[in-house]
C-alpha positions as CSV (number, residue, x, y, z in Angstrom):
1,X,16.0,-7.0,-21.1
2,X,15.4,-8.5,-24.5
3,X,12.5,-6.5,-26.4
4,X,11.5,-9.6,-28.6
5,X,8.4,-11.1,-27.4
6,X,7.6,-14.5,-27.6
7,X,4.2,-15.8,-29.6
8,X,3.0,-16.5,-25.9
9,X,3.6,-12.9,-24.5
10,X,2.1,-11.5,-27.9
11,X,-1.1,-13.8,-27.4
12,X,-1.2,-12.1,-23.8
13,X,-1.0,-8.5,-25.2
14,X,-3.7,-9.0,-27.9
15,X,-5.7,-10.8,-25.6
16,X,-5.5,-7.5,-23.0
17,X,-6.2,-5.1,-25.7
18,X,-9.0,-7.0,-27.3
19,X,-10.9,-7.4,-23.7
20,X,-10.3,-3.7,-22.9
21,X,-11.4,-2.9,-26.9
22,X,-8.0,-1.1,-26.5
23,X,-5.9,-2.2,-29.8
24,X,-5.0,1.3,-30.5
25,X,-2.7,0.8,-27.5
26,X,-1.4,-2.6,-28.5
27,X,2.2,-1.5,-28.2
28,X,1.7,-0.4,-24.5
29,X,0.3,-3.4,-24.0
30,X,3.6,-5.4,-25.9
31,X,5.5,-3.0,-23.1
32,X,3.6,-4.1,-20.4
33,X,3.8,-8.0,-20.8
34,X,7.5,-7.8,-21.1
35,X,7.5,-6.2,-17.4
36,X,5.1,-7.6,-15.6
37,X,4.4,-11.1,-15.0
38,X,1.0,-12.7,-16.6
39,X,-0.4,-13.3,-13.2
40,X,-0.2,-9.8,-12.4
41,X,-1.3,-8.7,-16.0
42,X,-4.4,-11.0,-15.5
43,X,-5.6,-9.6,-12.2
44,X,-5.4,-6.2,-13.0
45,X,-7.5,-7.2,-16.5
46,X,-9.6,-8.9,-14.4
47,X,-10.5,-6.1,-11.7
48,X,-10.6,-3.9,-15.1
49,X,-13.5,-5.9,-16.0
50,X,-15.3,-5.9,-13.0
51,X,-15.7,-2.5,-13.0
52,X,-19.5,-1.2,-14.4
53,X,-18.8,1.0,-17.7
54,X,-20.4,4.2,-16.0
55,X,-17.9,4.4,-13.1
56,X,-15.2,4.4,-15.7
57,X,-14.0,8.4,-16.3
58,X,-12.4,7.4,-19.7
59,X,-11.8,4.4,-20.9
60,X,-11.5,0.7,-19.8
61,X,-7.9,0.5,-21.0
62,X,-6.9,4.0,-18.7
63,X,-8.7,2.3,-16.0
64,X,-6.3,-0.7,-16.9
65,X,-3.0,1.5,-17.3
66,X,-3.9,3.2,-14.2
67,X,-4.5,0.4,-12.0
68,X,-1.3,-1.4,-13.4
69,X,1.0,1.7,-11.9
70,X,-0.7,1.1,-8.9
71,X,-0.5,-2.4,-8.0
72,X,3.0,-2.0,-9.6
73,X,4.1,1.1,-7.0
74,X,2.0,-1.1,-4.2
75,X,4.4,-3.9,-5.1
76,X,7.7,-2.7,-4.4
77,X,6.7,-1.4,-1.1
């Protein structure tokens, strides 16, 4: 797998991390849009979103890594 991202998988990881207010994580977030597809990416970030800041234990972008592994673990089933 080549590590190089192009400008359009770059715009899609700082366009995660800024939603989530995660750019700390920005190099997860490099990882993860070299793995999964942008559809995939995007509903995740999406149900991320959705969910009210006071249900969230941590932060937005855990609740993002964390649903990720799951729809990813779901998928291969």
């Amino acid at each position: 797998m080549n590590n190089e991202l192009t400008p359009q998988q770059e715009r899609l990881a700082i366009e995660i991390a800024s939603a989530l207010d995660d750019m700390d994580s920005i190099q997860a977030h490099r990882r993860y849009v070299l793995v999964y597809s942008e559809a995939i990416l995007r509903k995740v970030l999406m149900r991320s979103l959705s969910v009210p800041a006071d249900q969230i234990r941590k932060t937005r972008g855990a609740l993002f890594t964390s649903l990720l592994r799951s729809y990813a673990g779901q998928a291969r089933h």
